[in-house]
C-alpha positions in Angstrom: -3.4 3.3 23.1 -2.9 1.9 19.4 0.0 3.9 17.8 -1.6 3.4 14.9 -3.4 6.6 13.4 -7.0 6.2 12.3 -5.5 8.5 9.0 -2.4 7.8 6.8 -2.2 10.1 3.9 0.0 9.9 1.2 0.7 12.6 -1.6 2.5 11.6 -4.5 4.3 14.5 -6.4 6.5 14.8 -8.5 10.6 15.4 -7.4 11.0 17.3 -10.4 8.3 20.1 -10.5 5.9 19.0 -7.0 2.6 18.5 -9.1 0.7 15.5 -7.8 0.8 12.6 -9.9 -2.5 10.8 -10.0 -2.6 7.0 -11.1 0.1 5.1 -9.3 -0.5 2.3 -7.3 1.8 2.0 -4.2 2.3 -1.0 -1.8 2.3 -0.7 1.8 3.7 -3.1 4.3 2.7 -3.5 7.9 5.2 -5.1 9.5 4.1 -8.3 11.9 5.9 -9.1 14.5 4.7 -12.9 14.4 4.9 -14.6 11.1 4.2 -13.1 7.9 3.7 -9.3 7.0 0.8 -7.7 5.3 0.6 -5.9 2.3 -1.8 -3.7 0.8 -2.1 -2.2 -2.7 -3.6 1.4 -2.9 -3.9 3.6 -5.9 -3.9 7.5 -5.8 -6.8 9.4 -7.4 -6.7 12.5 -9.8 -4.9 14.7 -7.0 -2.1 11.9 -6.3 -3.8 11.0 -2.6 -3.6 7.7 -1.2 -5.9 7.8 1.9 -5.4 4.6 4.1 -7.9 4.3 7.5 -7.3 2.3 10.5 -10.1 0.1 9.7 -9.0 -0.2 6.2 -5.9 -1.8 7.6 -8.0 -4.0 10.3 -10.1 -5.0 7.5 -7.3 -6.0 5.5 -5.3 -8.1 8.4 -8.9 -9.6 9.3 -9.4 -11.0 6.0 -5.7 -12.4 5.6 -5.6 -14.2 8.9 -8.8 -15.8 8.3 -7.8 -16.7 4.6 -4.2 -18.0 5.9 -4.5 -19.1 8.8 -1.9 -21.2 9.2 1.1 -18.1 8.0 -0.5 -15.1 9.7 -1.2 -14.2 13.4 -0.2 -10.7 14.4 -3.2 -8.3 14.5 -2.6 -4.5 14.0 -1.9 -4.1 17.3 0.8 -6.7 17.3 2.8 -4.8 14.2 5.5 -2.8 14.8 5.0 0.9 14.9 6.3 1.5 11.5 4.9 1.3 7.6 6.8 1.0 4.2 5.4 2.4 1.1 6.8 1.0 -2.1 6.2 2.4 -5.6 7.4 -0.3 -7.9 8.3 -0.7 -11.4 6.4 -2.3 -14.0 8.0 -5.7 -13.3 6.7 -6.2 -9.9 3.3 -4.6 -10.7 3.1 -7.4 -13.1 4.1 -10.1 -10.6 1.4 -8.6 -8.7 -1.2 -8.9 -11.3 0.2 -12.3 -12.1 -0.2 -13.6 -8.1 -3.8 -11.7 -8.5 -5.2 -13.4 -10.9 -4.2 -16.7 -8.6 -6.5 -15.1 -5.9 -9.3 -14.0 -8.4 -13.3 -13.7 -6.6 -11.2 -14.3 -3.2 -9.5 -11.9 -0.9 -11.9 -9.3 -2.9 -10.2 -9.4 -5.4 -11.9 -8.6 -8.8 -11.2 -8.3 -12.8 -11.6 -4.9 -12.6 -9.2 -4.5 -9.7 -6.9 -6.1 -11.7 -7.6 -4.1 -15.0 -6.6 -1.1 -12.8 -3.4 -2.6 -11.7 -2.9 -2.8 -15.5 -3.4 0.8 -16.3 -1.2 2.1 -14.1 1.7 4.9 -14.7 4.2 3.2 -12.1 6.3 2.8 -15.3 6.8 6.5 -15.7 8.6 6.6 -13.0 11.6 5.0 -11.2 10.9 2.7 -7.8 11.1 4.0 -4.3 10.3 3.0 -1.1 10.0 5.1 2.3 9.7 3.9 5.9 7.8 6.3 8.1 7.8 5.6 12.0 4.5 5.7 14.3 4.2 7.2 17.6 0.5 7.8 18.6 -0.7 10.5 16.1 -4.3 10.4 14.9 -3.2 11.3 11.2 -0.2 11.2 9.9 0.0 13.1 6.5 3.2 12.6 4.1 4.1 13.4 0.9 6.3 10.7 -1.2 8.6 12.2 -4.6 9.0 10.1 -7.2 11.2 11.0 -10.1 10.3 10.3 -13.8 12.0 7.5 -15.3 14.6 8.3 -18.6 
């Protein structure tokens, strides 16, 4: 049995009044236990919800290992039980945009992908990261509080 849950949801709200904040792209890392981690980008829609599928994450390790053959082996089942979300700051959305316009037509990524990533509010608020830990559940639901920048 996979401990990883066909369902991850993610609420982003806000620390200071717990509205949903729509329009933030976060980064989550599944951690490999052979070679290199993967990373995906997701953005949450107009009621702050970042919805992540098992198959979304398969899809995405599928697609690495085939591009990179050489620096990634683990498949999901191989990761440890745990993911890290990451809302960054405006300087490492741009370093993402930057490395994304090196990857352009490949790894599906698109112009208009990366005139999202652009638009972005991560800049409205201050980085954060948070580890949750798997055991088996079919959907894990979470809510992750960010805190307006000054």
């Amino acid at each position: 049995m996979s401990v990883f849950p066909d369902i991850v949801k993610v609420k982003i709200i806000s620390s200071e009044n717990g509205k949903p904040i729509p329009n933030i792209v976060v980064f989550a890392t599944l951690f490999a236990r052979h070679k290199n981690n993967y990373h995906l980008m997701l953005f949450s829609d107009e009621h702050g919800i970042i919805e992540i599928t098992k198959d979304m994450m398969n899809n995405e390790i599928d697609m690495v290992r085939n591009f990179w053959i050489m620096d990634y082996s683990s498949k999901l089942e191989d990761c440890e039980p745990r993911l890290l979300f990451e809302v960054f700051d405006r300087e490492r959305v741009n370093r993402a945009i930057k490395a994304g316009k090196l990857y352009l037509n490949s790894l599906g990524i698109t112009q208009e992908y990366l005139d999202r990533l652009s638009k972005v509010d991560n800049y409205r608020y201050l980085p954060i990261s948070k580890t949750i830990e798997l055991s088996g559940e079919k959907v894990v639901e979470f809510e992750l509080k960010i805190a307006e920048a000054t």
